[in-house]
ROVOTOR-601414 format. One line per field, with one value per residue (C-alpha): residue number from 1; residue in one letter; x, y, z. Coordinates in nm, 4 decimals. Layout:
N
n: (NUM | ...) $
res: (a | ...) $
u: (X | ...) $
v: (Y | ...) $
w: (Z | ...) $
This chain:
350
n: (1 | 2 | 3 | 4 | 5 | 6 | 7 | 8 | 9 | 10 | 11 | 12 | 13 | 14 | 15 | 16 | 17 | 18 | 19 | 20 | 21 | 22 | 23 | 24 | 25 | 26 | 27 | 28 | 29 | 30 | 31 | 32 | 33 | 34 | 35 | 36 | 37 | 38 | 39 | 40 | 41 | 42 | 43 | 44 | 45 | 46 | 47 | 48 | 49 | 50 | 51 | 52 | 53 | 54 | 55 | 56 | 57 | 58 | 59 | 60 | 61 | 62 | 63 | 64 | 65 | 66 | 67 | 68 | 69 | 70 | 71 | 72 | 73 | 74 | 75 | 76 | 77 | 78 | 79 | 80 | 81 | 82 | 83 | 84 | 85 | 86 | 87 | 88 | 89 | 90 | 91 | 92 | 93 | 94 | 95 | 96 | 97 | 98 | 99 | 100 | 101 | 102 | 103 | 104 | 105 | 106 | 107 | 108 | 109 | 110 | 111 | 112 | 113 | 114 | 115 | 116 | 117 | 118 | 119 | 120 | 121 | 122 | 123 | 124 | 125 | 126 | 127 | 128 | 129 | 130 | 131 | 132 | 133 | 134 | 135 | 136 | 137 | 138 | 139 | 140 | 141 | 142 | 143 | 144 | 145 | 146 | 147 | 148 | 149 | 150 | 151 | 152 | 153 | 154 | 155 | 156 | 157 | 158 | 159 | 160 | 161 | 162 | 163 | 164 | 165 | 166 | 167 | 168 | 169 | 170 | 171 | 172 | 173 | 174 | 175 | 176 | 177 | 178 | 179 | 180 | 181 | 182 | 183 | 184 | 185 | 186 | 187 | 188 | 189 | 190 | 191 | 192 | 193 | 194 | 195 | 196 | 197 | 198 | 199 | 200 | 201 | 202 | 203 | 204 | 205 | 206 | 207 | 208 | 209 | 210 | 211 | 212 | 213 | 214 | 215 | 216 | 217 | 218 | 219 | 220 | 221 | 222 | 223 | 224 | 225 | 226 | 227 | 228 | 229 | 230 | 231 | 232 | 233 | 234 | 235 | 236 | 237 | 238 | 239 | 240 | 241 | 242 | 243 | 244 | 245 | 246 | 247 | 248 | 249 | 250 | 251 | 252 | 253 | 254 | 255 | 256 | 257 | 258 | 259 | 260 | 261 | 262 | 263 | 264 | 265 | 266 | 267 | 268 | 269 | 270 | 271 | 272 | 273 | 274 | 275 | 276 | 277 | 278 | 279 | 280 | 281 | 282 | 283 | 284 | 285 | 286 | 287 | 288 | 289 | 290 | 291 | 292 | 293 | 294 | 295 | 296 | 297 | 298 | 299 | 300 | 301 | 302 | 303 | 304 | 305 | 306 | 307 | 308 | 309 | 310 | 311 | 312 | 313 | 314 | 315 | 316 | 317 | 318 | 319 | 320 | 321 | 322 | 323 | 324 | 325 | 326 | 327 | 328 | 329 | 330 | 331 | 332 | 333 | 334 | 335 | 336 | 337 | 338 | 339 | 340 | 341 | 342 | 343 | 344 | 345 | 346 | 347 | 348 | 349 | 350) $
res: (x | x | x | x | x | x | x | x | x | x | x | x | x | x | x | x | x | x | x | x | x | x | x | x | x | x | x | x | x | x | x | x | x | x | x | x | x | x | x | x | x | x | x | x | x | x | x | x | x | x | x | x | x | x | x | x | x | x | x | x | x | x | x | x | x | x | x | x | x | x | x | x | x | x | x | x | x | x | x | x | x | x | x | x | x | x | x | x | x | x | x | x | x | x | x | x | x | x | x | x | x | x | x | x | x | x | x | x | x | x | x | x | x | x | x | x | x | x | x | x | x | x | x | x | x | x | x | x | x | x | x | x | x | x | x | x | x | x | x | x | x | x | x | x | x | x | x | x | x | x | x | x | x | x | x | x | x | x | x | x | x | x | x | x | x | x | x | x | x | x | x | x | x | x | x | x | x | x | x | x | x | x | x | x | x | x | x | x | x | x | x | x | x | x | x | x | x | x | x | x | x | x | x | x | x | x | x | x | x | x | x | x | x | x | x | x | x | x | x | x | x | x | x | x | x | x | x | x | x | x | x | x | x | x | x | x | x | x | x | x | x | x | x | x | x | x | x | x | x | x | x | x | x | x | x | x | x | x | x | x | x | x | x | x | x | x | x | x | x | x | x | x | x | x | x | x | x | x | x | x | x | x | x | x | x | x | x | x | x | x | x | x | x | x | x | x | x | x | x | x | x | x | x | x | x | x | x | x | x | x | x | x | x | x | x | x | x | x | x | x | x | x | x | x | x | x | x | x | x | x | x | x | x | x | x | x | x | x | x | x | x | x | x | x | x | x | x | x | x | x) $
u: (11.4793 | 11.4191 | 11.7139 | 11.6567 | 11.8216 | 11.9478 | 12.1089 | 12.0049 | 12.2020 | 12.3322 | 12.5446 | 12.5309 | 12.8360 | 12.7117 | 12.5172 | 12.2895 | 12.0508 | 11.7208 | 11.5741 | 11.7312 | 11.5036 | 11.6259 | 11.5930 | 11.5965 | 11.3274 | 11.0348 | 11.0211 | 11.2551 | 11.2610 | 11.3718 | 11.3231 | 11.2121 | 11.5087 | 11.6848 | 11.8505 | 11.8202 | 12.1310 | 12.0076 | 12.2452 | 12.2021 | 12.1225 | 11.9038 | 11.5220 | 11.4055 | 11.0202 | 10.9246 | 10.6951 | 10.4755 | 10.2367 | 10.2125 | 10.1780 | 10.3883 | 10.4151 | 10.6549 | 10.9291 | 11.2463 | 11.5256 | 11.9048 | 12.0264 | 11.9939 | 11.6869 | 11.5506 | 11.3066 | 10.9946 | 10.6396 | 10.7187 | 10.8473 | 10.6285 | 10.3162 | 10.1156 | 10.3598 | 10.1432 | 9.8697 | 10.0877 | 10.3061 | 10.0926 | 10.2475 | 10.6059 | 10.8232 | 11.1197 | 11.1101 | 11.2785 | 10.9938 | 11.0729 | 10.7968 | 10.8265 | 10.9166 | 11.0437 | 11.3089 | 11.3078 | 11.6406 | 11.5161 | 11.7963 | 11.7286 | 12.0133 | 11.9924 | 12.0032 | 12.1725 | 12.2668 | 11.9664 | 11.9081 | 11.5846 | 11.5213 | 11.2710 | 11.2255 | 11.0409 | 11.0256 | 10.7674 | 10.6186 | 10.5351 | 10.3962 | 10.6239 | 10.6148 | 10.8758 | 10.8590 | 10.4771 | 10.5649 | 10.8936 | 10.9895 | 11.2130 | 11.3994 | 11.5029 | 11.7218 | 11.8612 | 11.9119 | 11.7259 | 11.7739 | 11.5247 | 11.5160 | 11.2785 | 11.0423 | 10.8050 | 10.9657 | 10.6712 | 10.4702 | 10.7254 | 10.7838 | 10.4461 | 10.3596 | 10.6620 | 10.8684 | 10.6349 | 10.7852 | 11.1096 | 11.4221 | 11.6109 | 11.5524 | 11.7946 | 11.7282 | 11.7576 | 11.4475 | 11.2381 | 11.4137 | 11.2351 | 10.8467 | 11.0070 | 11.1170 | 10.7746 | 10.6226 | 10.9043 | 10.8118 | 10.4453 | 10.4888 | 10.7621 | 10.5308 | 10.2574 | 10.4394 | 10.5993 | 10.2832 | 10.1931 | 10.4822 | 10.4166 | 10.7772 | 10.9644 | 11.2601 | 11.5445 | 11.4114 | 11.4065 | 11.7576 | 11.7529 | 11.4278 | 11.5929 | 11.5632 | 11.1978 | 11.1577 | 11.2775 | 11.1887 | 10.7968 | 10.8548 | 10.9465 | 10.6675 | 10.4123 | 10.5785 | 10.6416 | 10.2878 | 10.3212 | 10.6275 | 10.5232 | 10.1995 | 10.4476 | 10.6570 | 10.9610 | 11.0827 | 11.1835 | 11.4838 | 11.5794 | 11.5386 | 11.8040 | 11.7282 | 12.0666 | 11.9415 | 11.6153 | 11.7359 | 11.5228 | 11.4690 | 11.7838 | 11.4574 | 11.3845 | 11.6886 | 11.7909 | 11.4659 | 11.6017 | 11.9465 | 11.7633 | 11.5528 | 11.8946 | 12.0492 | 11.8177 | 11.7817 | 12.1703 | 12.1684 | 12.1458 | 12.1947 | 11.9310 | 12.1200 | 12.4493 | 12.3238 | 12.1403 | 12.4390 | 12.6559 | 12.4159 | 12.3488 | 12.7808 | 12.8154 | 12.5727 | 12.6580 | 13.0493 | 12.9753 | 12.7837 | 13.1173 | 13.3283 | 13.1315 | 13.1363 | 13.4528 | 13.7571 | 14.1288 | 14.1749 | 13.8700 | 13.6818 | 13.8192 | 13.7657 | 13.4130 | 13.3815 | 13.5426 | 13.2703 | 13.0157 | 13.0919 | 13.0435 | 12.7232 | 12.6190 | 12.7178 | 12.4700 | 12.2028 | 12.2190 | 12.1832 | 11.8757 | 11.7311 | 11.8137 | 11.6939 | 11.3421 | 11.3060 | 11.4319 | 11.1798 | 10.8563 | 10.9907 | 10.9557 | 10.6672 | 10.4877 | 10.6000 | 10.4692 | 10.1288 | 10.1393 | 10.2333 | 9.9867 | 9.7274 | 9.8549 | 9.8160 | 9.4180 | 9.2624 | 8.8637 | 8.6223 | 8.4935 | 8.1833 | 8.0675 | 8.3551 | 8.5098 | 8.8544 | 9.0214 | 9.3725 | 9.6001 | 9.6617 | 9.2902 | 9.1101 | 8.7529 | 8.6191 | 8.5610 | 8.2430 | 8.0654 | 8.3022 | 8.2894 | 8.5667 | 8.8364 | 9.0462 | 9.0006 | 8.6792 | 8.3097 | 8.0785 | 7.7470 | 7.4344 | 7.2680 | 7.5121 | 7.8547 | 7.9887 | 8.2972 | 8.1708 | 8.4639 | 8.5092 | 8.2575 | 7.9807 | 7.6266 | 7.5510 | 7.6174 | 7.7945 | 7.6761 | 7.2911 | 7.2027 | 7.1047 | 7.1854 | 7.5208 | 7.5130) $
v: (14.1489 | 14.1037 | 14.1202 | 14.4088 | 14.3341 | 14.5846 | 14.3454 | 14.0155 | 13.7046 | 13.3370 | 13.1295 | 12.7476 | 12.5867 | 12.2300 | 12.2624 | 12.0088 | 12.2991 | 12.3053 | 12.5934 | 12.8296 | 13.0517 | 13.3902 | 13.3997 | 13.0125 | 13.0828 | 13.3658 | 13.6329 | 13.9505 | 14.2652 | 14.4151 | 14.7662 | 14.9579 | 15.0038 | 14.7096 | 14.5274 | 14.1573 | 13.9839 | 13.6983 | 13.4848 | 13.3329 | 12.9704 | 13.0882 | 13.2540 | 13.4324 | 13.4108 | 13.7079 | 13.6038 | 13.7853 | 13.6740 | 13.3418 | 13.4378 | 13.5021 | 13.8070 | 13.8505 | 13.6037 | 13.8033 | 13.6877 | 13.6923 | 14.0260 | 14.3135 | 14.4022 | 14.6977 | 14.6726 | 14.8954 | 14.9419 | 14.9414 | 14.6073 | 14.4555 | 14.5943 | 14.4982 | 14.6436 | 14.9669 | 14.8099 | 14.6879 | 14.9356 | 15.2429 | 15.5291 | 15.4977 | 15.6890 | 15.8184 | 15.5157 | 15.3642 | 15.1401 | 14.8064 | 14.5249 | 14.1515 | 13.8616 | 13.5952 | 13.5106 | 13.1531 | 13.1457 | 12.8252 | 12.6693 | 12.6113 | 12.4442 | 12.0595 | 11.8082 | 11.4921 | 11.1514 | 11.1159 | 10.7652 | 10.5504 | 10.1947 | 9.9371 | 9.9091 | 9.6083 | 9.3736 | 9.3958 | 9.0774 | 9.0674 | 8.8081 | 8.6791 | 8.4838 | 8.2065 | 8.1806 | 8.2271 | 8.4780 | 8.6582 | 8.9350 | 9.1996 | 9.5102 | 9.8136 | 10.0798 | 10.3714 | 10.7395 | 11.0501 | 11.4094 | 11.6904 | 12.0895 | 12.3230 | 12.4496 | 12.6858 | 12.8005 | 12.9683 | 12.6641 | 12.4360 | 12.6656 | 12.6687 | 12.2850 | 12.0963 | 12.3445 | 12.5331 | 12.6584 | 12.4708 | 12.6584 | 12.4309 | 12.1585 | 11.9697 | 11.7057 | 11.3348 | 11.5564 | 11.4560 | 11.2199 | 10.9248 | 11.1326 | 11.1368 | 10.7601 | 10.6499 | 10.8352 | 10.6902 | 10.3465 | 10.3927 | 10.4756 | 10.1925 | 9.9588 | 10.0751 | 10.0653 | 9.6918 | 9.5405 | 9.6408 | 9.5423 | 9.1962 | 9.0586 | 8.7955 | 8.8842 | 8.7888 | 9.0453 | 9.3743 | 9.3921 | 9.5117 | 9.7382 | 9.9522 | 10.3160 | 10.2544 | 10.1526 | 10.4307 | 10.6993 | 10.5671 | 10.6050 | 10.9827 | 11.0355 | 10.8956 | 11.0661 | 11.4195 | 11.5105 | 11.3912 | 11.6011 | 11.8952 | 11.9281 | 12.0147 | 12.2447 | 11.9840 | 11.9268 | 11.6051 | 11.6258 | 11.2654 | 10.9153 | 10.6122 | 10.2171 | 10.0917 | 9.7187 | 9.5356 | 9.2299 | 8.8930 | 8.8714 | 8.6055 | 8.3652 | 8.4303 | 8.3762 | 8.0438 | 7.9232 | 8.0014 | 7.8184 | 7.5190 | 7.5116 | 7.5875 | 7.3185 | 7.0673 | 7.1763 | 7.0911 | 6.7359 | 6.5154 | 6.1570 | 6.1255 | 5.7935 | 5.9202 | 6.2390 | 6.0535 | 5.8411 | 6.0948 | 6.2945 | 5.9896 | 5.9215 | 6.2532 | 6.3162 | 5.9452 | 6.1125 | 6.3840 | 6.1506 | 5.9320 | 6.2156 | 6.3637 | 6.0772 | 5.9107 | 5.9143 | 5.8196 | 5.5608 | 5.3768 | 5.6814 | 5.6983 | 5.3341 | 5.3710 | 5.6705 | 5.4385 | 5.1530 | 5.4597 | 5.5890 | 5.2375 | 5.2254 | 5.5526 | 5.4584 | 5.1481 | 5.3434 | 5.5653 | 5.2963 | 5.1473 | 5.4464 | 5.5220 | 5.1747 | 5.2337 | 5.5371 | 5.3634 | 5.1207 | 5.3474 | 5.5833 | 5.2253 | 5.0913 | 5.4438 | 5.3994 | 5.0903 | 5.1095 | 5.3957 | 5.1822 | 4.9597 | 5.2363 | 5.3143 | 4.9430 | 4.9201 | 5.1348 | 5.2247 | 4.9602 | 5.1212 | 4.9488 | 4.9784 | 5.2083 | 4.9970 | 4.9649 | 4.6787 | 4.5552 | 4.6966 | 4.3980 | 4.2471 | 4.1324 | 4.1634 | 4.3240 | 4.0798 | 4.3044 | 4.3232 | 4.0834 | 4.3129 | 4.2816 | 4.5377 | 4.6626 | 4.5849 | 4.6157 | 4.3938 | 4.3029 | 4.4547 | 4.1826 | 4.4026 | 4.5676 | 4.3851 | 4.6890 | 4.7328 | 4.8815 | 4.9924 | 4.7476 | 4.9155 | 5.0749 | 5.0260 | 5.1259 | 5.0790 | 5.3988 | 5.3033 | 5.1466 | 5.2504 | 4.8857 | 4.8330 | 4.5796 | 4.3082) $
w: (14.0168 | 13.6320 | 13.4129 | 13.1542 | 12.8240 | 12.5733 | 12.3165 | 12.2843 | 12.0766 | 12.1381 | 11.9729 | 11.9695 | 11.9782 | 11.9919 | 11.7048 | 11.8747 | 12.0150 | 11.7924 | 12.0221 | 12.2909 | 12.5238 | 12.6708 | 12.9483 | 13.0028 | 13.3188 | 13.3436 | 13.1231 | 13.0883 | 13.0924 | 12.6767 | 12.6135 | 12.3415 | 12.1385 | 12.2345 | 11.9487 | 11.8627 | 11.6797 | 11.4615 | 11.2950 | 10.9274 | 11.0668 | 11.3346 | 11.3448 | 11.6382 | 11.7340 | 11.9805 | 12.3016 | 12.5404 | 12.7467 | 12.5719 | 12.2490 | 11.9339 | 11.8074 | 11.5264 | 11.3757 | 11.3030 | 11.0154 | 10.9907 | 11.1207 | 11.3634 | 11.4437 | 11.6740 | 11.9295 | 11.8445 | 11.7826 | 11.3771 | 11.3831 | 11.6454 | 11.6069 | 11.9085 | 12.1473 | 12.0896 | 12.2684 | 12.5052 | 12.6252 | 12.6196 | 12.7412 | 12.6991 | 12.8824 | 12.6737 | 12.4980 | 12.8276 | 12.9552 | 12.9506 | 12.9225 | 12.9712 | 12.6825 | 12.5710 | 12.2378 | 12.1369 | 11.9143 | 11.6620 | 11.5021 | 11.1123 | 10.9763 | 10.8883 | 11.1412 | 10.9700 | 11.0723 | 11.2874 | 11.3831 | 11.3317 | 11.4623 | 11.6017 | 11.9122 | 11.8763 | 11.6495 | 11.3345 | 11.2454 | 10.8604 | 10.6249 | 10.4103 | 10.0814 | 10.1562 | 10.4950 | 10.5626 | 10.8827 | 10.9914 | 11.2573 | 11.1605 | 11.3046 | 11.1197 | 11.1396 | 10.9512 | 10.9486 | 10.8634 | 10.8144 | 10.9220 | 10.9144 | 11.1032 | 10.8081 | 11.0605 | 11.3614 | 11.5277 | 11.4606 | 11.5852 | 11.9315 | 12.0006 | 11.9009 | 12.0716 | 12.2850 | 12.4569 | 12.8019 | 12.8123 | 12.7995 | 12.5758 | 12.3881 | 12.2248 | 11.9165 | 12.1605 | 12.3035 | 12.0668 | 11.8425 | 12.0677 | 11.9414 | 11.5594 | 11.6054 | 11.6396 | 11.3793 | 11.1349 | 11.2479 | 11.2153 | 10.8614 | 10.8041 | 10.9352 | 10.7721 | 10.4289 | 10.4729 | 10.5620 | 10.1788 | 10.0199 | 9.9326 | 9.9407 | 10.0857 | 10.3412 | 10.1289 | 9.8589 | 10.0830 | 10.0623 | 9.6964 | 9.8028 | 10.0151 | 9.8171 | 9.7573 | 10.1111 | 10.2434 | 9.9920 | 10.0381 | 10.4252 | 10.3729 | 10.1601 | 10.3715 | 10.7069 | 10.5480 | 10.6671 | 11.0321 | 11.0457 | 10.8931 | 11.1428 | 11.4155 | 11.1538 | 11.1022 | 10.7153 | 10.6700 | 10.4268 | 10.3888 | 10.5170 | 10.4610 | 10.5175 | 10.6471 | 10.7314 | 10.7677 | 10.9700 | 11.1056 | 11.4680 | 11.5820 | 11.6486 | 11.2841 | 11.1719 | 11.3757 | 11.1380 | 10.8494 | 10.9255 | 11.0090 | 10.6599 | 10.4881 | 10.6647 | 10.6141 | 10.2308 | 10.2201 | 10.3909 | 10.0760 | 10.2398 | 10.5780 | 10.6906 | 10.7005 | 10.8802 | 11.1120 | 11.1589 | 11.2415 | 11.5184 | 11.6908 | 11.6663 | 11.8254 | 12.1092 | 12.2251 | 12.2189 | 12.3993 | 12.6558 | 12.6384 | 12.7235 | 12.9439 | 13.2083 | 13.1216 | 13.3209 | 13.2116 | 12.9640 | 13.0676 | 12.9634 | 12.6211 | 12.5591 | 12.6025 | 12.3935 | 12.1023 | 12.2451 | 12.2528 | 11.9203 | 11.7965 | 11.9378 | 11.8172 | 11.4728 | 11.4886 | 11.6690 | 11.3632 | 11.0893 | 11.2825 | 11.2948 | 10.9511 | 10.8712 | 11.0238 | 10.8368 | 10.5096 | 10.5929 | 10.6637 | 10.3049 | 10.1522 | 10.2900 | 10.2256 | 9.8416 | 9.8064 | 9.9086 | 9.7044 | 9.3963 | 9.4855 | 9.4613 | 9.1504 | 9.0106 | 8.9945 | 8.7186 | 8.7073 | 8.5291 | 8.1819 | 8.2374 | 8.5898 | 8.7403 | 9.0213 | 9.0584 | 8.9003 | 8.7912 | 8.5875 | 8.4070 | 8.4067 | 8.0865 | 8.2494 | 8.5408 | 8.8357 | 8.9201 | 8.6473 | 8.3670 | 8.1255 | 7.9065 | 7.9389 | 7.6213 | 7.2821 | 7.0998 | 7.1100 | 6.7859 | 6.7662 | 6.7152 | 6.5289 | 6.2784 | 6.3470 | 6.3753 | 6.6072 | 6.9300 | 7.1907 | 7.5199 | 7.7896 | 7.5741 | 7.6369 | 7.2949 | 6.9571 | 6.8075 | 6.4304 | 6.4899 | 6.8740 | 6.9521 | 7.3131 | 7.3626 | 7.5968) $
């Protein structure tokens, strides 16, 4: 048998409850005259038959046809005002929900000025409020009895990070500048996910970046171009690497004394094996630089363009004399080294 309610109220004492339905299951039975208790932080949206008739405020409120006026189509005759008909409250919780958390699941990969591509992950917090409670009852909650705010924080999440995503893919900057980007980060996330949350009749109130982090991939990377910015003598490194992994090696299969003596003879080795290798790299660095002095020694022939000497007087292509100046036959005027014709007459120099 249904339950037939004269007064109805309910109190949250979580504070985590965004919406409470009385009853929780089926409908119930309220009767004309029956009094609803709503509290300041709290709404009440009135149901029958699937459909919302009337929102009631902080208060008491009395059941009747003044208040809720379809009931007169749906009650009909009344008998003494004692005939009960079948609903549903949805008590909507409208304070602020704070310190909501926000994160990545996955990692967002990003372009990025200094390191060409990065992936991040991003977390924070955000605060929200119910703005229309009908709206949000009949969008998200529908039948349930209760529904709490981990309910639907994983639908919010995604919305957040849509936006987020959305908004770093414009911004243009490199990872190590996001840090001091943080309030414009997140207020432009707000702004751009206001909408999504007010189609389902959610206020979002604020929205905090607490870290925007590289992916520990990422960020091994980065070490590795720090460290390598920081090594200012490549022999000794190299020295020392080789020094060591021959060590471990040393240690590793050693036994006793004997062992430890060839770790010394290992390290030794290792030491050696570095400078050769350093020595071979000296050597290729060199052997790179000159050939790219010697590239730089030849100069183009004035005359016919080929490459020549530095330090030649004439061109062994052509032998036209380079530097200096030639005589014209015509004028004896000076004509520069390489000209076909004279500047001063036009006659054509040999």
């Amino acid at each position: 048998m249904a339950r037939v309610f004269d007064v109805i109220e309910y109190f949250d004492a979580t504070g985590r409850e965004m919406v409470h339905r009385i009853p929780e299951q089926g409908s119930g039975d309220f009767r004309i005259g029956s009094q609803v208790i709503v509290r300041e932080s709290q709404q009440a949206v009135f149901f029958r038959d699937g459909k919302a008739l009337d929102v009631f405020g902080a208060g008491r409120h009395t059941i009747s046809t003044a208040n809720v006026p379809l009931l007169v189509d749906l009650i009909g005759k009344a008998f003494s005002g004692e005939t009960p008909f079948k609903a549903e409250v949805y008590y909507v919780n409208m304070r602020e929900f704070v310190d909501q958390k926000w994160g990545t699941s996955e990692p967002v990969a990003l372009r990025d000025t200094d390191l060409g591509m990065v992936r991040v992950r991003a977390f924070g917090t955000y605060s929200m409020q119910i703005k229309d409670p009908q709206l949000f009852v009949n969008k998200i909650v529908a039948t349930q009895g209760l529904y709490y705010t981990n309910d639907i924080e994983n639908f919010l999440r995604s919305m957040l990070i849509s936006n987020l995503t959305d908004l770093l893919g414009g911004v243009g900057k490199s990872l190590f500048d996001l840090p001091s980007l943080y309030d414009e980060i997140g207020a432009g996330t707000k702004a751009k996910a206001q909408d999504d949350f007010n189609t389902i009749g959610i206020d979002l109130k604020t929205l905090f970046v607490s870290s925007i982090s590289p992916t520990e991939e990422t960020a091994k990377a980065i070490d590795e171009r720090a460290a390598m910015g920081a090594i200012g003598n490549m022999q000794a490194y190299l020295q020392f690497k080789t020094a060591r992994a021959v060590e471990q090696a040393a240690m590793a299969s050693g036994e006793g004394g004997g062992g430890f003596a060839q770790m010394g003879a290992g390290m030794g080795a290792g030491v050696g094996m570095g400078a050769m290798m350093a020595g071979m790299m000296g050597q290729a660095m060199q052997g790179g630089a000159a050939a790219a002095g010697a590239a730089a020694a030849t100069i183009p022939c004035p005359s016919c363009g080929n490459p020549i000497p530095a330090a030649a007087k004439f061109c062994n292509h052509c032998g036209a004399k380079i530097g200096g100046s030639m005589i014209c036959a015509n004028c004896k005027a000076d004509v520069p080294a390489g000209s076909k014709f004279c500047a001063n007459c036009g006659n054509p120099v040999e």
